[in-house]
N, C-alpha and C positions, 0 to 999 in steps of 0.2 A: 079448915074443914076439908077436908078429903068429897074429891069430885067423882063421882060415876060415870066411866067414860067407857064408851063403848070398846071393843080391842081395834075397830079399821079409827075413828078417833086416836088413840093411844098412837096407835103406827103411825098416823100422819104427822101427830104434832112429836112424835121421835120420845115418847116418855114412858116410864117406866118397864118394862120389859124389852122397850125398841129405843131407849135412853144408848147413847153410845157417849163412848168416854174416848176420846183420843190427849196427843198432847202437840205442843209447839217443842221444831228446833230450827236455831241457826244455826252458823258455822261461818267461816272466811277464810279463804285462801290465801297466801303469800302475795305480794305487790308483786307484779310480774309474772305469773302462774301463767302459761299456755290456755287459748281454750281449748286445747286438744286435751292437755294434763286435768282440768276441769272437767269436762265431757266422760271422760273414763274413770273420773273419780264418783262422779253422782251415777254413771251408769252400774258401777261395781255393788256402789250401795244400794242399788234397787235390784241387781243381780243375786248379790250374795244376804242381803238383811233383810230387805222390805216385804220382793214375792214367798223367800224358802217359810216367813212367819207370818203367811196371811193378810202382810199389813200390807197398806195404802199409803202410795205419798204423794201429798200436790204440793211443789213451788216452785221455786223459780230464785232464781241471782247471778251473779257474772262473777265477782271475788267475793261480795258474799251473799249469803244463800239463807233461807228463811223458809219455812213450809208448815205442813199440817202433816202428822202420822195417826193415822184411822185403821182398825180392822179393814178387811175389804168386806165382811157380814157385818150385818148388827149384833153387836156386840163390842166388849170392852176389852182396851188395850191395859196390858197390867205394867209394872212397875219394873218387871225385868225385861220386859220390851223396852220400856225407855230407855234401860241400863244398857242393853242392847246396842242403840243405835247410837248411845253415846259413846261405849268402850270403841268399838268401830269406827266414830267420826276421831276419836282422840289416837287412836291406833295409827292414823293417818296423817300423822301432826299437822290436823289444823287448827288454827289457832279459833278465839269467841267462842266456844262452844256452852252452847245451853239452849240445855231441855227444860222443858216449862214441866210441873205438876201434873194430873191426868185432870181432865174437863170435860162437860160436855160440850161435843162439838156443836152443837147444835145450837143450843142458851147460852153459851157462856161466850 
């Protein structure tokens, strides 16, 4: 049954119109990898991928790496953004790479 929810309701609980879709990626570096070689490789990717398409990235790793990619607005990230940050992670030969399917961030 479909609920009546007011719109500051809907925003709060993130649903329908304020629903955000992001996805999951990891990745891993070479055994041995600098963290200087590290540090310029996740900087490039939030240089040249993340901020130039609006997106968002939170995580963290040493050799390897795991995170969340979100709009930086509400709203949904699409399928060629994920393509996106995957051709770029792979551009870079690093090896594990995988992007998860698009989700909500929020419920899922």
């Amino acid at each position: 049954m479909a609920k009546n929810r007011s719109r500051r309701l809907r925003k709060k609980l993130h649903v329908d119109e304020f629903q955000e879709l992001g996805f999951a990626v990891s990745w891993s570096f070479a055994p041995g990898t600098s963290v200087e070689q590290i540090d310029s490789t996740v900087d490039a990717l939030i240089v040249e991928v993340i901020e130039p398409n609006g997106l968002a990235f939170e995580g963290s790793g040493y050799l390897q790496w795991e995170g969340l990619v979100c709009q930086q607005k509400i709203a949904h990230c699409t399928d060629e953004q994920r393509e996106l940050v995957r051709s770029w992670l792979a551009a870079r030969n690093l090896s594990d790479i995988k992007v998860t399917e698009l989700f909500d961030i929020w419920w899922d």
